[in-house]
C-alpha positions, 0 to 999 in steps of 0.5 A: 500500500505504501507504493501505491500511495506514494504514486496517487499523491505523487499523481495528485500533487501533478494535478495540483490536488495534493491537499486531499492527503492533507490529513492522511496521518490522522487516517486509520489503515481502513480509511487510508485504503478507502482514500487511496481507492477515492484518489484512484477514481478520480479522473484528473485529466477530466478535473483540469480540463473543467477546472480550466474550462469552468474556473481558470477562463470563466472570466464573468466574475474577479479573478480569485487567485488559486483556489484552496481548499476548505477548512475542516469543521472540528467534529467536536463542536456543537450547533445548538446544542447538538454534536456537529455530525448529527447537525450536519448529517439532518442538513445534508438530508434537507439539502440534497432531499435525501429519498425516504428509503434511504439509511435514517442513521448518519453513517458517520455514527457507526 
């Protein structure tokens, strides 16, 4: 597994994408294997050329500069109250109109 993920970051610091292994240290064995298996889906030819087409020449708004990533939101914080994940597990829900048959537990809690 070291291999492989020294070429998917290798791959993705090519494509500038290099921040999605920015916490990979804090990652259990388990979740690194599901992140490599993300990173090995993407297809970065196809995110340059959008990023090209859609960001980098859209030109109708101010020139931003480079992009970065977002923050990440500690899972530790409360919202009213209530744990984050669990918050913004029921907003996810909202926003999108999850269907009703899918899972009503957060999967984030197992």
């Amino acid at each position: 597994m070291r291999d492989e993920a020294k070429r998917l970051r290798a791959r993705a610091e090519a494509h500038g994408q290099d921040h999605v292994f920015r916490w990979w240290r804090t990652l259990s064995q388990a979740g690194r294997r599901r992140l490599l298996a993300q990173v090995r889906a993407i297809g970065f030819e196809l995110l340059d050329a959008l990023i090209e087409r859609h960001v980098a020449r859209a030109g109708a708004g101010p020139r931003l500069g480079k992009l970065m990533p977002a923050e990440p939101v500690p899972l530790t914080a409360s919202v009213r109250g209530l744990p984050v994940r669990k918050t913004a597990w029921s907003m996810s829900r909202m926003s999108f109109r999850i269907p009703r048959n899918w899972p009503s537990r957060c999967p984030m809690q197992a």
